[in-house]
Backbone of each chain as ProteinMPNN parsed JSONL, in Angstrom:
{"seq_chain_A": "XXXXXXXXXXXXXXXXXXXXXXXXXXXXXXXXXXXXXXXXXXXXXXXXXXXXXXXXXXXXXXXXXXXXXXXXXXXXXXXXXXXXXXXX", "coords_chain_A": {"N_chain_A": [[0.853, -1.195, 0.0], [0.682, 1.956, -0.828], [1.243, 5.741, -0.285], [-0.386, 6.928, -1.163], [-2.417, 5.498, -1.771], [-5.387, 5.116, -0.236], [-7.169, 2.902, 1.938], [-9.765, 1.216, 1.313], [-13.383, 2.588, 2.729], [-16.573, 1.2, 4.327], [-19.149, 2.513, 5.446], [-21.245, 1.449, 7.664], [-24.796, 1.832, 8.766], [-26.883, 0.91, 10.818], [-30.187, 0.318, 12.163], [-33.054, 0.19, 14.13], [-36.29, -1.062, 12.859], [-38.767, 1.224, 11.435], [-41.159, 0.211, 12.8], [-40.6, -0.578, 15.023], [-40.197, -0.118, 18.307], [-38.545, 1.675, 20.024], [-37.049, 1.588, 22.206], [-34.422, 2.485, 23.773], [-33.952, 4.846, 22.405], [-35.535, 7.004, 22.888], [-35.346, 7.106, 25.492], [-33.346, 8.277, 25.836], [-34.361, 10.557, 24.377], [-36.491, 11.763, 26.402], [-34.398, 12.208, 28.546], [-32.77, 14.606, 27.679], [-35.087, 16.124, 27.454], [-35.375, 16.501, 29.557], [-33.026, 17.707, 30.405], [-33.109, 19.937, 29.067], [-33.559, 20.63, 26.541], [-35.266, 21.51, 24.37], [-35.865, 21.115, 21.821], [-35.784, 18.797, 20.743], [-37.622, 16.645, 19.275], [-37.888, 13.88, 18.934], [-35.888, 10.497, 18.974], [-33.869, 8.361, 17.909], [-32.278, 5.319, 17.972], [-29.252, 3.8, 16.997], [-26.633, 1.399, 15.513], [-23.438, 1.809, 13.967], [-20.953, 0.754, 11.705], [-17.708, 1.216, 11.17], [-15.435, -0.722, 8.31], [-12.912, -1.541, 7.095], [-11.644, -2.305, 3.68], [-9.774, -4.784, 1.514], [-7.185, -3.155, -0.626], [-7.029, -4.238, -2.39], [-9.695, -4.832, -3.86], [-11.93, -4.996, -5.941], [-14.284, -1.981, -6.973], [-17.275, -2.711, -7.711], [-17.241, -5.382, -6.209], [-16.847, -4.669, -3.375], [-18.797, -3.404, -2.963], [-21.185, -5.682, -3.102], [-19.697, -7.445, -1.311], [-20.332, -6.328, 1.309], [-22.769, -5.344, 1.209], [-23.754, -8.225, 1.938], [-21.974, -8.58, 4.522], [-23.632, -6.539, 5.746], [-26.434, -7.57, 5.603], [-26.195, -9.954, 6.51], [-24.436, -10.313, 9.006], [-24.244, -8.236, 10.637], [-26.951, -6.857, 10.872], [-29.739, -7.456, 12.08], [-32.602, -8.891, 11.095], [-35.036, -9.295, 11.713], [-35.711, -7.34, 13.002], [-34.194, -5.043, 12.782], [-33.038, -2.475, 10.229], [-30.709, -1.569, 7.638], [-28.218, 0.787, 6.172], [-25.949, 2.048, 3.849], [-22.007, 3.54, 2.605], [-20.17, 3.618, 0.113], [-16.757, 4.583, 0.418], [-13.854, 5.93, -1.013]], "CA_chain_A": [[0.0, 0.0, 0.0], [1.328, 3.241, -1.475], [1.303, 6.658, 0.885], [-1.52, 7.661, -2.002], [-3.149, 4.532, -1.941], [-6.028, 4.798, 0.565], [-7.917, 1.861, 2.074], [-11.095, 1.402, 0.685], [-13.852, 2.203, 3.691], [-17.326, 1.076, 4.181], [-19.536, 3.191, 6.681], [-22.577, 0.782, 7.821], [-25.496, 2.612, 9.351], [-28.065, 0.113, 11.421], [-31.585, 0.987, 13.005], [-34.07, -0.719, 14.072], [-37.108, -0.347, 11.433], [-39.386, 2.177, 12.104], [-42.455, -0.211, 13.348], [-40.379, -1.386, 16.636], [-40.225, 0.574, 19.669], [-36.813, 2.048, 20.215], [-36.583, 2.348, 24.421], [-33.311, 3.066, 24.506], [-34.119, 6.649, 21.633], [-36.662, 7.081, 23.991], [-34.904, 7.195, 27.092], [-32.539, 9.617, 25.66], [-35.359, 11.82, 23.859], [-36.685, 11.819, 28.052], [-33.413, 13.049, 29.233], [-32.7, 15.738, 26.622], [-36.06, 17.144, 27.724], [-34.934, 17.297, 31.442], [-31.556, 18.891, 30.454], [-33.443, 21.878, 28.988], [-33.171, 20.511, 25.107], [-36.924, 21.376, 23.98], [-36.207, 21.174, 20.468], [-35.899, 17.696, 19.748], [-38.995, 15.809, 19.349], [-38.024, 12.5, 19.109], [-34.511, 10.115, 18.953], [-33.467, 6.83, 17.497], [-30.406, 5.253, 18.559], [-28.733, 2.682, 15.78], [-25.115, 1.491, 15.457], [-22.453, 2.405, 13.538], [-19.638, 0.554, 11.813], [-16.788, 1.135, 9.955], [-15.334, -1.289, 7.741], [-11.915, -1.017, 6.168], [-11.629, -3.312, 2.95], [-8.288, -4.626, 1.319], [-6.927, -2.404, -1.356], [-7.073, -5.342, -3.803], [-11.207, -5.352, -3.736], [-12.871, -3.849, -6.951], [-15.766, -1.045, -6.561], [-18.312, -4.283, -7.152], [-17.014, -6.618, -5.393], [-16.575, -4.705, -2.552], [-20.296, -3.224, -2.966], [-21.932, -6.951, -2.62], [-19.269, -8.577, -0.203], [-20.311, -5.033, 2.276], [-24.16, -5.722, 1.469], [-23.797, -9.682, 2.054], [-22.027, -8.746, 5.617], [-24.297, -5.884, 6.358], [-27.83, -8.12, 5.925], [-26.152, -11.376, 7.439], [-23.644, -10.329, 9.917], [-24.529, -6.804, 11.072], [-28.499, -6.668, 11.401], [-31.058, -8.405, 12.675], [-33.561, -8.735, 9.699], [-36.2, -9.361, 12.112], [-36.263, -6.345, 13.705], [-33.271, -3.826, 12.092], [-32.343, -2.491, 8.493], [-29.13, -0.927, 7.439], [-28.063, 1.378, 4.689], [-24.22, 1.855, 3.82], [-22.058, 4.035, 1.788], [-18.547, 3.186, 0.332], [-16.135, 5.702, 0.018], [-12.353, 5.233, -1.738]], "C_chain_A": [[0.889, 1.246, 0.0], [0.985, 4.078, -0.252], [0.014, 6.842, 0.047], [-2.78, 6.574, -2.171], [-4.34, 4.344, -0.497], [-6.974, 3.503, 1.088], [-9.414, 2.447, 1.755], [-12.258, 1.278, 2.333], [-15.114, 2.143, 3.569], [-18.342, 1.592, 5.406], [-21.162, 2.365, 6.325], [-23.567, 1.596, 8.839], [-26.872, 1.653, 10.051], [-28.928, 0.581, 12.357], [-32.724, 0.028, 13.2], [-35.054, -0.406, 13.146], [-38.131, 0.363, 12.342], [-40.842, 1.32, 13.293], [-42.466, -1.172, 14.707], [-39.998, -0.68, 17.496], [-38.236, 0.313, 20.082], [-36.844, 2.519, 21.892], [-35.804, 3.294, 24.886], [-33.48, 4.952, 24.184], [-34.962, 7.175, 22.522], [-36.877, 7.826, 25.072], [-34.61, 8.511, 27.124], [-33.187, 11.019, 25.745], [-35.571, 12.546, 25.585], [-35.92, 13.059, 28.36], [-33.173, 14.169, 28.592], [-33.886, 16.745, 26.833], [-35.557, 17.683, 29.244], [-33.844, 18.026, 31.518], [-31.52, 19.895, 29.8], [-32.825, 21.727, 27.595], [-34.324, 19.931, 24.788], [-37.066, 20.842, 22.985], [-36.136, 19.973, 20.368], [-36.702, 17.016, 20.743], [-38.978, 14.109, 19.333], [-36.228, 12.247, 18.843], [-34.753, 8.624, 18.6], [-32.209, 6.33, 17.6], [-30.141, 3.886, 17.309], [-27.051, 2.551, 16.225], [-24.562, 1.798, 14.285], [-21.536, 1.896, 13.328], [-18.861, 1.088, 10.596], [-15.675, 0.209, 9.445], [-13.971, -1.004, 6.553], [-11.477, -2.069, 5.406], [-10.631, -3.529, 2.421], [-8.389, -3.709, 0.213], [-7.794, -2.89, -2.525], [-8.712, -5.167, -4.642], [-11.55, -4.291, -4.926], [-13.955, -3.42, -6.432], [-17.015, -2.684, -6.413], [-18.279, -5.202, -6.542], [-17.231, -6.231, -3.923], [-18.179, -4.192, -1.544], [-21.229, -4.683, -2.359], [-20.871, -7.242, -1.923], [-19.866, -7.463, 1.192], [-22.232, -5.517, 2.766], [-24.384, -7.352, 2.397], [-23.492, -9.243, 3.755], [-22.834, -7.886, 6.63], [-26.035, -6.729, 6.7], [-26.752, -9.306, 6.332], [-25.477, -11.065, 8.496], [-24.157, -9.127, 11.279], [-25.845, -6.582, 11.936], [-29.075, -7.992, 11.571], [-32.13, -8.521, 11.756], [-34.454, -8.393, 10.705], [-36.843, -8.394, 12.669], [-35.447, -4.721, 12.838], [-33.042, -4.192, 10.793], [-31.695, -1.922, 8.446], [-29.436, -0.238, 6.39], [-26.453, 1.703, 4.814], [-23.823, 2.819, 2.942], [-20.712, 3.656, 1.645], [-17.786, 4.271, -0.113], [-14.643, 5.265, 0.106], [-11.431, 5.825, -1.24]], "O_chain_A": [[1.755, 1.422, 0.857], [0.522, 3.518, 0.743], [-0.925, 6.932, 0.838], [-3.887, 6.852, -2.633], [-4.103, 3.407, 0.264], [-7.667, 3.158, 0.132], [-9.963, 3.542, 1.874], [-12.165, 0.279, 3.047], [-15.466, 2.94, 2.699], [-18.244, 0.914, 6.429], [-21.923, 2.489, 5.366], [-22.985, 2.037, 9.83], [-27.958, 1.924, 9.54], [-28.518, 1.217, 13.328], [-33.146, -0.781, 12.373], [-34.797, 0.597, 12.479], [-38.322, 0.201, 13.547], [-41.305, 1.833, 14.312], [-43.281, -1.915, 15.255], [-38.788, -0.618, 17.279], [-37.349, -0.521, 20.263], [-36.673, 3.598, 22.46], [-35.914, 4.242, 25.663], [-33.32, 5.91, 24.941], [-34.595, 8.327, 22.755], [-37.718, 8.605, 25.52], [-35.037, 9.467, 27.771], [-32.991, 12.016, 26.441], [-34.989, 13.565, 25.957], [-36.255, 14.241, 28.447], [-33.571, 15.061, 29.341], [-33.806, 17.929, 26.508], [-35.432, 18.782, 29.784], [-33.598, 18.838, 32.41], [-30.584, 20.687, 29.686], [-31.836, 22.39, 27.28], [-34.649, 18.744, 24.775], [-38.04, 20.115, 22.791], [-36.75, 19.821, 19.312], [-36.719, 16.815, 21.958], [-39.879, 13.336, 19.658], [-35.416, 13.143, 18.615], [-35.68, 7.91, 18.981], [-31.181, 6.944, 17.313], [-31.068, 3.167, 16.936], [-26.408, 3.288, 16.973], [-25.383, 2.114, 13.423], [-20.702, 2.028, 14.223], [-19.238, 1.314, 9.446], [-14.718, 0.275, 10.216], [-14.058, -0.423, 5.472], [-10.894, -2.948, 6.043], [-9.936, -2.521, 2.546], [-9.528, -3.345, -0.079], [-8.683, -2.415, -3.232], [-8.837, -5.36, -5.852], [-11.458, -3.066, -4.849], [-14.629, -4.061, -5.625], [-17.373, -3.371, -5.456], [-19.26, -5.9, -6.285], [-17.687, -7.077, -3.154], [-18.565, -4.366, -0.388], [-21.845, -4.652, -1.294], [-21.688, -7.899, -1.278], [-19.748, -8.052, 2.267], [-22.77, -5.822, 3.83], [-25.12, -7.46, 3.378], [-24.458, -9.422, 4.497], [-22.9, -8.11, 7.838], [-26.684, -6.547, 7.731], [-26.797, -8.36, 7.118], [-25.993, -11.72, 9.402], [-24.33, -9.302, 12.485], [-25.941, -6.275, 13.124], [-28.846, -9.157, 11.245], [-32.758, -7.513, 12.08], [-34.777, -7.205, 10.737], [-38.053, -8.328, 12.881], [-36.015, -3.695, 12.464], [-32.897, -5.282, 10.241], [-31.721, -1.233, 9.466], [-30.456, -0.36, 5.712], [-25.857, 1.576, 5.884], [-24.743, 3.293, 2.275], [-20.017, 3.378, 2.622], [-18.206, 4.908, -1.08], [-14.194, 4.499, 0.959], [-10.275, 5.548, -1.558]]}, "seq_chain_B": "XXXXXXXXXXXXXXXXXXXXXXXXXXXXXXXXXXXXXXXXXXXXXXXXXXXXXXXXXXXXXXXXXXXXXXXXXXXXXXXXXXXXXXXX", "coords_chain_B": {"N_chain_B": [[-48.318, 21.193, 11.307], [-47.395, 20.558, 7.61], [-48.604, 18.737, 5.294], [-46.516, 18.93, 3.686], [-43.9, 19.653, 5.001], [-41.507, 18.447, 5.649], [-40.657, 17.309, 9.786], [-37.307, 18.638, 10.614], [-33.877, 16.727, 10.492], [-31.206, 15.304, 12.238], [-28.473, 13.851, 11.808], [-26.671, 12.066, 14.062], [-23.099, 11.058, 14.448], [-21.388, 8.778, 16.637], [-18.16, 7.959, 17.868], [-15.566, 5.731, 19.166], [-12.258, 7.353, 19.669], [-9.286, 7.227, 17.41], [-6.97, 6.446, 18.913], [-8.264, 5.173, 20.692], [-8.723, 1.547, 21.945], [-10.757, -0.393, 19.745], [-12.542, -3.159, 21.4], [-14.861, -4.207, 20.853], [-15.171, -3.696, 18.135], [-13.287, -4.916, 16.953], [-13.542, -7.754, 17.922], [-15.48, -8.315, 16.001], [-14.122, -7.76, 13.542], [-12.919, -10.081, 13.715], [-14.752, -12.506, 13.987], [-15.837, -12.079, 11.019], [-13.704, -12.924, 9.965], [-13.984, -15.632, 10.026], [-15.819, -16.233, 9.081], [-15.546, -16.579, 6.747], [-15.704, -13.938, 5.287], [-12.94, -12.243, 3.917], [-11.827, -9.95, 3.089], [-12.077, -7.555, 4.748], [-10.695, -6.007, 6.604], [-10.156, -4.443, 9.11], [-12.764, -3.366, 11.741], [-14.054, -0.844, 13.228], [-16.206, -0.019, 15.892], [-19.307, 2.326, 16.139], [-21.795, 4.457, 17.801], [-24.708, 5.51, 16.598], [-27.447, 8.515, 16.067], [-30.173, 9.535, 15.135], [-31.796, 12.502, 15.581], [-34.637, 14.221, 15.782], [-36.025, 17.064, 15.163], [-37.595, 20.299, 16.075], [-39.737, 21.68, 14.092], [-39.604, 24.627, 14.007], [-37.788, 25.272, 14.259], [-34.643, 27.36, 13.361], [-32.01, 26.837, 10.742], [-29.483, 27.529, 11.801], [-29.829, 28.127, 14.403], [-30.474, 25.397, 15.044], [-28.231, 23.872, 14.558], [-26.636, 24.606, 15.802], [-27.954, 23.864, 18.29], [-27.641, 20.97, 18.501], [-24.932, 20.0, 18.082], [-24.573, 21.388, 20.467], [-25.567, 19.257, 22.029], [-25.182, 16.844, 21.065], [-22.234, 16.983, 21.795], [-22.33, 17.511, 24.388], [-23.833, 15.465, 25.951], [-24.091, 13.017, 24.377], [-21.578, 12.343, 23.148], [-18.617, 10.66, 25.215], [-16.377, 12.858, 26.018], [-14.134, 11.795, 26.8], [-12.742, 9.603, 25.509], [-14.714, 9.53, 23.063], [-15.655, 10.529, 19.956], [-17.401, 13.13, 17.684], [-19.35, 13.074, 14.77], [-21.86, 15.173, 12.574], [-24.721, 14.912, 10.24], [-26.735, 17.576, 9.009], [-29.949, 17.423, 7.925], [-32.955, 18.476, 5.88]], "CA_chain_B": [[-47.319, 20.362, 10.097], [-48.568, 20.458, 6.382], [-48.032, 17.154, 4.556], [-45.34, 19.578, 2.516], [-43.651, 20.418, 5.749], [-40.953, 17.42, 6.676], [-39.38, 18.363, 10.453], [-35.822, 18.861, 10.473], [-33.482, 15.57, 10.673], [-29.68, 15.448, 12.724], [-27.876, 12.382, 12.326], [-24.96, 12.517, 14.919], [-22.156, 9.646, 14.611], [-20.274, 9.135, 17.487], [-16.951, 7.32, 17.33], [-14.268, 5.604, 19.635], [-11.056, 8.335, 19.036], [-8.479, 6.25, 16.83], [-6.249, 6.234, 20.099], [-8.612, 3.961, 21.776], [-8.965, 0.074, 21.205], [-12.337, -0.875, 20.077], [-12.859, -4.171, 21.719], [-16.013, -4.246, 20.33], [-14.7, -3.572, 16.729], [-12.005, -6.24, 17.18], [-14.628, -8.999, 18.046], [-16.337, -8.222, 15.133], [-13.378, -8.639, 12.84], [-12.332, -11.712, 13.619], [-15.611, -13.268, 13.485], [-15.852, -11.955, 9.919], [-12.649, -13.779, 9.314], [-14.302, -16.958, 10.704], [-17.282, -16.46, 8.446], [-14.748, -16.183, 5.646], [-15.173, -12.731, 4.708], [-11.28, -12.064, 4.783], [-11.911, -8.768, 2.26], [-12.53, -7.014, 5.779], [-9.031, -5.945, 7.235], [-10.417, -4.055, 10.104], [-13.732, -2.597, 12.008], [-14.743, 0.234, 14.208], [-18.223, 0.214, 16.178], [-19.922, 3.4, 16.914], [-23.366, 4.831, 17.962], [-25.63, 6.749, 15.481], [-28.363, 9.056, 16.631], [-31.268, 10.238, 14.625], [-32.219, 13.38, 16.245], [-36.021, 14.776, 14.849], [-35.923, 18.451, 15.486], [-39.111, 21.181, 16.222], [-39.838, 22.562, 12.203], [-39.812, 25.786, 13.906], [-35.92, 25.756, 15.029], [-33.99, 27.64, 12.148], [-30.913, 26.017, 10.509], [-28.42, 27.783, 12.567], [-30.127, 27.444, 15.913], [-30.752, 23.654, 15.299], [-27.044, 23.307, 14.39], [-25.545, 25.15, 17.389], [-28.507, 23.084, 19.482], [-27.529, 19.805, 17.981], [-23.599, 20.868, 18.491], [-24.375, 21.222, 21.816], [-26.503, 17.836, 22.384], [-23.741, 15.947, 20.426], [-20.826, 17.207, 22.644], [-22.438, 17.085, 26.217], [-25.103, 14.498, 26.059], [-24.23, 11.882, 23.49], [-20.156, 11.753, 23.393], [-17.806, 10.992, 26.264], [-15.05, 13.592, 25.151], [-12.691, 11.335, 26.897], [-12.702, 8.67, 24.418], [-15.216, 9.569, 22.058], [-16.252, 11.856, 18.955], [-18.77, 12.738, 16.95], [-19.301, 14.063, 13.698], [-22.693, 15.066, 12.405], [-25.324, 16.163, 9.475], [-28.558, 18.19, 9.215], [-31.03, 17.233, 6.939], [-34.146, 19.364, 6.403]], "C_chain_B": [[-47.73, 20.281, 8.95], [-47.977, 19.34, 6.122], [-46.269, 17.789, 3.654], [-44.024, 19.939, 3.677], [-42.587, 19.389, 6.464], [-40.193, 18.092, 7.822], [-37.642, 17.996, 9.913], [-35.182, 17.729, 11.086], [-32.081, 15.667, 11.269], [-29.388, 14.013, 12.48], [-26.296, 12.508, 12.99], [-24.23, 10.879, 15.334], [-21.173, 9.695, 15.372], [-19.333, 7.55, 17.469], [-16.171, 6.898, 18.302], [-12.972, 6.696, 18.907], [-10.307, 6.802, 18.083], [-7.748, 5.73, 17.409], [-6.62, 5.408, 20.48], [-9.349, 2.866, 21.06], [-9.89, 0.277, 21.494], [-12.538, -2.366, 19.897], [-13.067, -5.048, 20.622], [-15.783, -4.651, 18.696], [-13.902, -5.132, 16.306], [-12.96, -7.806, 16.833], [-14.917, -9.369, 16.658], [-15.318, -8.471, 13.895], [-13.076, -9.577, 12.336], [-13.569, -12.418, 13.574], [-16.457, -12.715, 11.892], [-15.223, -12.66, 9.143], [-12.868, -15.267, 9.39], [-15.4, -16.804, 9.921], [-16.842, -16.461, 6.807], [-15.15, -14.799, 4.692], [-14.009, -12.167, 4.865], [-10.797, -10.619, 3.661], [-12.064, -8.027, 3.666], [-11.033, -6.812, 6.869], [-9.31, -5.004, 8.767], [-12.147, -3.44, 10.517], [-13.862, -1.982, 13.421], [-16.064, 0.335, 14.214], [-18.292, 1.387, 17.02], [-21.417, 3.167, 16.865], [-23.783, 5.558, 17.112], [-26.606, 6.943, 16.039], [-28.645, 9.47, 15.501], [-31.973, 11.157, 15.594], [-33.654, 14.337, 15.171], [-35.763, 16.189, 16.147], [-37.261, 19.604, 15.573], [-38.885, 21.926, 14.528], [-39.335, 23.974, 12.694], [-38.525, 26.191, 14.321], [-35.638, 26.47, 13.188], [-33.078, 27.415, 11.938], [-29.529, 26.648, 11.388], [-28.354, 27.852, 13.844], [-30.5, 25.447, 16.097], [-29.249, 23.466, 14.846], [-26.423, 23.608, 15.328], [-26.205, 24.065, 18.455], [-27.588, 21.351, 19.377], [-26.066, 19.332, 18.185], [-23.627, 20.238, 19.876], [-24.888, 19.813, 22.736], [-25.365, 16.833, 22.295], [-22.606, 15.488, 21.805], [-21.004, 17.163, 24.237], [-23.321, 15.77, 26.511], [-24.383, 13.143, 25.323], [-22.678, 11.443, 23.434], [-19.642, 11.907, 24.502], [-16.941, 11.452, 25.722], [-14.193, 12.412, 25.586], [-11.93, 10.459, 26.201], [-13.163, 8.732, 23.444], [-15.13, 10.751, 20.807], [-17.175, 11.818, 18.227], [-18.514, 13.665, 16.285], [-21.093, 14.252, 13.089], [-23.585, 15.962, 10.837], [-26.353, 16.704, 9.815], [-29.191, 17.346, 7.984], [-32.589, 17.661, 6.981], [-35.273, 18.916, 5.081]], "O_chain_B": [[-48.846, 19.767, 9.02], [-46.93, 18.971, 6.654], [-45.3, 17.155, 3.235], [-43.086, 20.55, 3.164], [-42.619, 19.337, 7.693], [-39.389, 19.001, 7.618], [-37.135, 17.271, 9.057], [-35.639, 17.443, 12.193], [-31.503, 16.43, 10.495], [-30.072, 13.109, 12.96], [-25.218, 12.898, 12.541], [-24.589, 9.976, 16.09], [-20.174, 10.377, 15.146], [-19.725, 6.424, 17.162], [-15.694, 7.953, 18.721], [-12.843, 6.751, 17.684], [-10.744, 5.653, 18.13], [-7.43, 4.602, 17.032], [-5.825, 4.526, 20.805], [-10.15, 2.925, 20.128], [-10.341, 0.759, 22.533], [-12.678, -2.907, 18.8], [-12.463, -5.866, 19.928], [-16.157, -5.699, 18.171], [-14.104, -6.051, 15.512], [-12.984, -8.58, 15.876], [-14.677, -10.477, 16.178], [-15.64, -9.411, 13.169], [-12.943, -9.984, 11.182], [-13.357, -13.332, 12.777], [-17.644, -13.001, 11.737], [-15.594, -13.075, 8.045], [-12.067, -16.063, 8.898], [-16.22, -17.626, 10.33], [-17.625, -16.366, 5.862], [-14.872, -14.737, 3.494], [-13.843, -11.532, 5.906], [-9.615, -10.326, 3.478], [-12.962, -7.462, 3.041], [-10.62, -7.589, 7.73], [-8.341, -5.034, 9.526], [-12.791, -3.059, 9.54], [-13.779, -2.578, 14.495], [-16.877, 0.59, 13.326], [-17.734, 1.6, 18.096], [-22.093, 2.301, 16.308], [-23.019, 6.475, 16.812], [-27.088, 5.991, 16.652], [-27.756, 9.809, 14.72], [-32.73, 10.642, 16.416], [-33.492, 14.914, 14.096], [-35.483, 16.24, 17.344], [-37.99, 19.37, 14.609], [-37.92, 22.553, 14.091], [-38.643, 24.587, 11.881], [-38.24, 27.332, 14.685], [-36.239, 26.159, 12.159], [-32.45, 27.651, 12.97], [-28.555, 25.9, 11.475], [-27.324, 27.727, 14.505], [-30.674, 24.666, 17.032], [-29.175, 22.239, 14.783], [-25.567, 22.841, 15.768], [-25.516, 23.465, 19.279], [-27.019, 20.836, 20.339], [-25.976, 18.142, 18.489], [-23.11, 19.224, 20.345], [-24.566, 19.522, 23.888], [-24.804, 16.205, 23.193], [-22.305, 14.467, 22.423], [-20.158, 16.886, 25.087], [-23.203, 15.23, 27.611], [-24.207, 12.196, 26.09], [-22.438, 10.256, 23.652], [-19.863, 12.958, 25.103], [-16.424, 10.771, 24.836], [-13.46, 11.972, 24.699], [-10.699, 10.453, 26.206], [-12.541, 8.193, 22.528], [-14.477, 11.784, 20.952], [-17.829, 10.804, 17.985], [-17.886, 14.692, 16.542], [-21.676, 13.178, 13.235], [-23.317, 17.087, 10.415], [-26.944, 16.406, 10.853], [-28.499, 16.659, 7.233], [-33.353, 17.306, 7.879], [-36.409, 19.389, 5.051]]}, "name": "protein", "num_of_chains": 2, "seq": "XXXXXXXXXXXXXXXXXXXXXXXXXXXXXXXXXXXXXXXXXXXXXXXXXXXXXXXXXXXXXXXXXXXXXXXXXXXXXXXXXXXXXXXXXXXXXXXXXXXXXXXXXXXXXXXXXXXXXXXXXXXXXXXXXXXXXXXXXXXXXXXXXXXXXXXXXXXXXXXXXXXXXXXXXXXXXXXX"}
C-alpha cells in the first residue's frame, strides 16, 4: 500500500425499522427534555460501523461482499435495516 | 405540520477516538474472518443518533442546538467523537 493509496472504507449505518419501539431513543429523547433541550422531538439510537476493505477489492465486489455482511452479519432482519455508503 | 412540511433531521455519529482500542470492533473482525469474509481488514463500532428536530428551530439554531446535544449528552469527550449532518 502506497502513501496515495487509501484503504477502501465502508460506513454501515443500522436501526431498528421504524415499526419497533426504540426504548433506549426514547430514554434519551426523556433526558434531553430534562436537560433543557426542547427542540428535539423525538430520537433513534442505531449502530455504527466502519469497515476497512483490502486495497485489492474492486468497486463491485466490494459493494456486494459489504451488502452480504451488512444483511447477514450486522443486522437483525427481524427487527433492524441498514443502509451503507462506500467511500475510496 | 402540512403534509409539505418534513421536520428537520440530525444524524450525529459518534466514534471511539483512533487512540482507543475498540474491543467491540475487534470482536467483530475476527468473526468476519471466521465467516470467511477475509476482504474485511479491520472494524470500528460506533453509535448513530437520529435526532427529529421542532420545524420551527432555524438552521443555525438547530445546528448550534444539535452541536451542543452531540458534545455534552451523546459523546464521552474522553474517548469519544462525533461528527454530524442536518437534513431538512
Amino acid at each position: 500500500m502506497s502513501l496515495y493509496n487509501f484503504p477502501m472504507k465502508a460506513h454501515v449505518y443500522v436501526t431498528l425499522k421504524r415499526t419497533v419501539l426504540d426504548a433506549q431513543g426514547q430514554t434519551i429523547a426523556n433526558s434531553l427534555r430534562r436537560l433543557h433541550h426542547p427542540a428535539v422531538t423525538d430520537v433513534r439510537q442505531g449502530k455504527y460501523f466502519v469497515l476497512t476493505l483490502e486495497d485489492s477489492l474492486a468497486h463491485d465486489a466490494a459493494k456486494s461482499e459489504v451488502e452480504r455482511i451488512a444483511s447477514e452479519v450486522l443486522t437483525n432482519p427481524v427487527i433492524e435495516e441498514f443502509t451503507y455508503t462506500l467511500e475510496n
